[in-house]
One Martini backbone bead per residue (centre of mass of N, CA, C, O) as a GRO file, in nm:
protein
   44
    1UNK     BB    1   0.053   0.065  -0.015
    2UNK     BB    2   0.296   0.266  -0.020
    3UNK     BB    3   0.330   0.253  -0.366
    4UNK     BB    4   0.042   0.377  -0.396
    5UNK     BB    5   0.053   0.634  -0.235
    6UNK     BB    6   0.280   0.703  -0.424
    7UNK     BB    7   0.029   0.707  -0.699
    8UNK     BB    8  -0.259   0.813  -0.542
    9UNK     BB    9  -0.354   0.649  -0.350
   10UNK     BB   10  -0.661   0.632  -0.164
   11UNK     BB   11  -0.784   0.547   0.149
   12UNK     BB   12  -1.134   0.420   0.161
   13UNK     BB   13  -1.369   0.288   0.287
   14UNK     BB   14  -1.386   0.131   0.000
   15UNK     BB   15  -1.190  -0.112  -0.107
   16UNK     BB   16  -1.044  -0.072  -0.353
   17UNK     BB   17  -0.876  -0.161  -0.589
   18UNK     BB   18  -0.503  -0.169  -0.721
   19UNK     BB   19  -0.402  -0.035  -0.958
   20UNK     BB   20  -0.146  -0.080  -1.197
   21UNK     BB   21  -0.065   0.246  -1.252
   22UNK     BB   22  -0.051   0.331  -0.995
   23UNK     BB   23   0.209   0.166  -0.915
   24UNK     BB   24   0.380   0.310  -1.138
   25UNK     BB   25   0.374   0.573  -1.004
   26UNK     BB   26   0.503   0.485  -0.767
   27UNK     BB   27   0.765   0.366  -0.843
   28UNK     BB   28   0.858   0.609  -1.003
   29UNK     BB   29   0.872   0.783  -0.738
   30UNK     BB   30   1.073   0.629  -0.585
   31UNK     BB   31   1.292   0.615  -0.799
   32UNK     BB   32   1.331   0.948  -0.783
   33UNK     BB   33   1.390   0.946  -0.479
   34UNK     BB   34   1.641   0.822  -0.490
   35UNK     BB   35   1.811   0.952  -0.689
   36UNK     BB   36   1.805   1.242  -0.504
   37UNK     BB   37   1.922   1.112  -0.255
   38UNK     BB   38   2.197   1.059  -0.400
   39UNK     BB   39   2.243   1.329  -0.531
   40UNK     BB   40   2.273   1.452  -0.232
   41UNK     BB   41   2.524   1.283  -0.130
   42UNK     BB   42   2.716   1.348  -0.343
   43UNK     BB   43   2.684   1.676  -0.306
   44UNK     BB   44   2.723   1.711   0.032
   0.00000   0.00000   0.00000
């Protein structure tokens, strides 16, 4: 669900199932935000 979280799921009171855009938005974002890590740590 973190994952999701990070795509823009919102969890509402009815459990809607996880779409699989939303998983790759989500991955998306966590790889982007790794690499911005990463590139903090070498520059800082």
């Amino acid at each position: 669900e973190s994952i999701a979280f990070l795509g823009g799921y919102l969890e509402h009171r009815r459990k809607s199932p996880i779409g699989i855009q939303v998983l790759w938005r989500g991955w998306s974002n966590l790889r982007d935000l790794c690499q911005g890590w990463l590139l903090a740590q070498i520059y800082t």
